[in-house]
C-alpha positions in Angstrom: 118.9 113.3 112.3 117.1 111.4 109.3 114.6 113.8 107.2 113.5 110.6 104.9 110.1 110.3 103.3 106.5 110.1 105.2 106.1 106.2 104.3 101.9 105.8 103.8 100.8 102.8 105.1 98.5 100.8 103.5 97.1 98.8 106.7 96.9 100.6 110.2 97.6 97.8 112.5 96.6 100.2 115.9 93.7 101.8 114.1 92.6 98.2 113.4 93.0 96.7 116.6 91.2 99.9 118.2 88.6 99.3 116.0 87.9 96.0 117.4 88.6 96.3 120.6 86.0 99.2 120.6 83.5 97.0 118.5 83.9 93.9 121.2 83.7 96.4 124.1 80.3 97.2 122.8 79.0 94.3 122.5 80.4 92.9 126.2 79.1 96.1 127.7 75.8 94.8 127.4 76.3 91.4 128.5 76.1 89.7 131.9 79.4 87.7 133.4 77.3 84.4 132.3 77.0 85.5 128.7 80.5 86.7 128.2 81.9 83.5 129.1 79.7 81.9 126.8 80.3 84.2 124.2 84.2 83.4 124.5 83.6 79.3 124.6 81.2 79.6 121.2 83.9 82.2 119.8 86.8 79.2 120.9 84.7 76.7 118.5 83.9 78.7 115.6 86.4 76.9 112.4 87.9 79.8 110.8 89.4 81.4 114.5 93.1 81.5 113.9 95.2 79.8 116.3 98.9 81.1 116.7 101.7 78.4 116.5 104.1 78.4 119.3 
C-alpha cells in the first residue's frame, strides 16, 4: 500500500465543471425548447468559444 502525501490541488477540475453545469442548468431551466436552441446557436458564434482540435 502507498501512504504518500495528500497532494492539494490548486484547480478542482469536478468542482469546476459542477459549477457550470449547475450555473447552465439554471439558466435552461427557465427557458422554452425554442430559446435553448437559440441560446446554443448565439453561444456557437460568440469569438472567444474554444474549439477542440481533432
Amino acid at each position: 500500500m502507498y501512504y504518500g502525501t495528500k497532494i492539494e490541488k490548486k484547480f478542482d477540475a469536478v468542482k469546476m465543471a459542477r459549477e457550470i453545469k449547475d450555473k447552465l442548468d439554471a439558466k435552461l431551466s427557465k427557458m422554452t425548447k425554442e430559446e435553448i436552441v437559440a441560446y446554443f446557436e448565439e453561444q456557437r458564434m460568440k469569438a472567444k468559444r474554444v474549439k477542440p482540435s481533432a
